[in-house]
C-alpha positions in Angstrom: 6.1 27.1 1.0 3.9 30.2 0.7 4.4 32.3 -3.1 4.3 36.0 -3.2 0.7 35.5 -4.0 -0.5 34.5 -0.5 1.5 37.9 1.1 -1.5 40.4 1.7 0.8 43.0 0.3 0.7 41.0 -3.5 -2.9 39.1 -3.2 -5.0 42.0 -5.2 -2.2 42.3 -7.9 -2.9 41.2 -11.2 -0.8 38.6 -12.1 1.2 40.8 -15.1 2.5 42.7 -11.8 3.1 39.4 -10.0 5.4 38.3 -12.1 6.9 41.6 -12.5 7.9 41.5 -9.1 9.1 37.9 -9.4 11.0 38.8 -11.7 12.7 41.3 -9.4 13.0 39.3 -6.2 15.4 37.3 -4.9 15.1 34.1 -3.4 17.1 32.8 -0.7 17.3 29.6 1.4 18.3 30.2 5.5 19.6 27.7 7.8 18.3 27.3 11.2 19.8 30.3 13.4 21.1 32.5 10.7 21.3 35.9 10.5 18.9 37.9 8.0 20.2 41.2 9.1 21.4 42.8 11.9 20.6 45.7 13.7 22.3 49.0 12.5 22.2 47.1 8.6 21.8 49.4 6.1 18.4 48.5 4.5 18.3 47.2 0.7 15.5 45.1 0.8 12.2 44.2 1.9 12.3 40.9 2.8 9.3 38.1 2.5 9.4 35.3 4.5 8.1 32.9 2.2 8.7 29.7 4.5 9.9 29.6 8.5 9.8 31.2 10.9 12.1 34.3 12.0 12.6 36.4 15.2 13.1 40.3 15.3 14.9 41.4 18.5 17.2 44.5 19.8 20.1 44.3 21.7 20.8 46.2 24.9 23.9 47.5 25.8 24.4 44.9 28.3 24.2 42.8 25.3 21.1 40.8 26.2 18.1 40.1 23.6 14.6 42.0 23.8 12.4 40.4 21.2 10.3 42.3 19.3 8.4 40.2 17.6 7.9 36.9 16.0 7.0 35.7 12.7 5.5 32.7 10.7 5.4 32.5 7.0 3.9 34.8 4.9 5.1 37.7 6.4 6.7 41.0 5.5 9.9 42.7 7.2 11.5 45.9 6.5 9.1 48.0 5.4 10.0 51.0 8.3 14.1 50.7 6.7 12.2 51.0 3.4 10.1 54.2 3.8 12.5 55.8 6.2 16.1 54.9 4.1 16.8 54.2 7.9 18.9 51.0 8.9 17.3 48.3 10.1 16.0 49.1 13.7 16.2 44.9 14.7 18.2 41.8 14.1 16.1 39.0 12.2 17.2 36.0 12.8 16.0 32.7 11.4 14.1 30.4 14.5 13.4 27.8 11.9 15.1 26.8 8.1 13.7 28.6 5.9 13.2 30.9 2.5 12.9 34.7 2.0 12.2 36.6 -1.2 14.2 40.1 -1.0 12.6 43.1 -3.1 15.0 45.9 -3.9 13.8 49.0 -2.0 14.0 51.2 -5.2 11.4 48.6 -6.9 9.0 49.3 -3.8 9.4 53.1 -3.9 8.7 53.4 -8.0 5.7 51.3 -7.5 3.9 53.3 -4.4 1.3 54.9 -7.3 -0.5 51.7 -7.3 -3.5 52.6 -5.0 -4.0 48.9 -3.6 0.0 48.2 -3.1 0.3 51.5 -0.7 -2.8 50.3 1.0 -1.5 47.1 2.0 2.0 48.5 2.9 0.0 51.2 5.1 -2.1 48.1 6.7 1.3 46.0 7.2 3.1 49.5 8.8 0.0 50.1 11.2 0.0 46.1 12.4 3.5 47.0 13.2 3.1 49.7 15.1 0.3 47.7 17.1 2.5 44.7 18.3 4.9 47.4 19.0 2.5 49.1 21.6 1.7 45.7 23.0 5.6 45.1 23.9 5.7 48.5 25.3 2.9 48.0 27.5 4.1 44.5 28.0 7.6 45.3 29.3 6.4 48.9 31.0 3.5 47.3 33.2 3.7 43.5 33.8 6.0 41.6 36.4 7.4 38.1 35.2 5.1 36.3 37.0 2.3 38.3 35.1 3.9 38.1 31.6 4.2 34.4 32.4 0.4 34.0 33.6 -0.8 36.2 30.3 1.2 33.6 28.2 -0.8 30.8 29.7 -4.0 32.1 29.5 -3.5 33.4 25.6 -1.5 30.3 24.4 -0.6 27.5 26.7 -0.1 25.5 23.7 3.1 27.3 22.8 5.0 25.7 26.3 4.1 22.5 25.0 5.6 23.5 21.1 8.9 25.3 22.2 11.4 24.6 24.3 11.7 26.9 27.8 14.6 29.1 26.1 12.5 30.1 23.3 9.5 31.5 25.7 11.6 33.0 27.8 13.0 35.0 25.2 9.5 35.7 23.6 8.9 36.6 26.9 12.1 38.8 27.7 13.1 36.1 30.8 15.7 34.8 31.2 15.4 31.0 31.4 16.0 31.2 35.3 13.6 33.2 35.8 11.1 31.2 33.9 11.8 28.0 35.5 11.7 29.2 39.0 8.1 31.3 38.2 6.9 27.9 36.9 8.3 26.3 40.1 6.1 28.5 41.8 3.1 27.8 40.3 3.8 24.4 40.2 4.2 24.7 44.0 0.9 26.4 44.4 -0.8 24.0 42.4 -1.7 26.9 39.6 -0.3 24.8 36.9 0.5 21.5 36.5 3.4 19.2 34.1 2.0 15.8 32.3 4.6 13.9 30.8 6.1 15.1 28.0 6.0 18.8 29.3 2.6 19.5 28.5 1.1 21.7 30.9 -2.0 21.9 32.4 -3.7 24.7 33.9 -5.7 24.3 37.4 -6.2 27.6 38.3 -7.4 30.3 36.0 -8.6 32.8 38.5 -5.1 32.5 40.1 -3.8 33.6 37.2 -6.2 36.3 36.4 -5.3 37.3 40.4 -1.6 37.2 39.3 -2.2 39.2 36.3 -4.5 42.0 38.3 -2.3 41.9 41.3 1.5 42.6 39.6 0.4 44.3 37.0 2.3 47.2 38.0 6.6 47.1 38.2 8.6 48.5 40.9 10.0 51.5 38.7 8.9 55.0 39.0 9.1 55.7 35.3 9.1 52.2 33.4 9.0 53.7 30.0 12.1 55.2 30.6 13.3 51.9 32.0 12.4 50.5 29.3 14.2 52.8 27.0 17.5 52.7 29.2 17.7 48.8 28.7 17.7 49.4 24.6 19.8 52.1 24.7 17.5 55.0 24.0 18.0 58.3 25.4 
């Protein structure tokens, strides 16, 4: 388990001020599958994964997941529900079990004069905005099968650590559509299956073709597409 020290938002703290926020944090044990928050959640706290791993996703009005992002401990989460006295724009969900420390927003807020802590909340904001322009561009420009080939090129290890249910909703697929895209690659011999799922990659300029090719969605506006499906006007 990781200590507030090893958060980059705490590591240039003096240790006086360490303990000063220890002393105002919660700690709390999750199961596997809970619920942190959920989207809509007023915001008290900003949370600090500490241990685990956690999902952030937004449900459509259709009622169907589109993850935002994913984290491993140490990480931060809430800092936009902080700043903005917004509720919380996501549902975090524990992937994992795991442990979070919870910060009172108002403890945040009073300590903002201290230089180096707005610094690394600024740095931890912008990183957030960042993966958040990935996804956009993500969802607004690639097909499945090029989401699927991008995956395998980045990280193939990750189909061999998670199970097809879990990539599919990193991925915004549903498992159908995951399995029959792998079905077709297996067909055309772009990827293959050892034994015990792990997957082997035979054709990288396939996938780089698959990428290039169907990089652009059949939708005349896809950002607005993209907005429709999570409910934005």
């Amino acid at each position: 388990m990781y200590s507030l020290s090893d958060i980059q938002l705490f590591s240039r703290l003096s240790p006086e001020y360490l303990e000063e926020v220890r002393q105002n944090a919660i700690i709390k044990n999750y199961a596997k599958e809970s619920i942190v928050f959920y989207e809509g959640d007023s915001g008290e706290y900003l949370y600090i994964l500490l241990s685990g791993t956690i999902k952030l996703y937004k449900t459509t009005p259709k009622n169907t997941q589109i993850q935002i992002n994913r984290f491993d401990a140490p990480a931060l989460v809430g800092e936009y529900a902080c700043f903005e006295s917004q509720p919380y724009p996501v549902t975090c969900e524990f992937v994992t079990e795991g442990k979070m420390a919870l910060v009172p927003f108002d403890y945040i807020l009073k300590n903002l004069e201290n230089k180096q802590f707005s610094l690394e909340l600024i740095k931890s904001l912008t990183s957030k905005i960042m993966v958040l322009s990935a996804l956009i561009h993500k969802e607004t420009i690639y097909s499945s099968e090029a989401k699927v080939a991008k995956l395998l090129i980045e990280n193939v290890e990750i189909f061999t650590k998670l199970k097809y249910n879990e990539i599919a909703s990193i991925l915004n697929l549903t498992p159908e559509t995951l399995s029959r895209i792998f079905k077709k690659f297996k067909k055309e011999q772009i990827v293959k299956i050892k034994t015990g799922e792990h997957i082997k990659i035979l054709n990288y300029e396939a996938l780089t073709e698959i990428i290039d090719s169907n990089k652009v969605k059949n939708c005349t506006d896809c950002l607005a597409h993209f907005k429709a499906q999570l409910g934005i006007k």
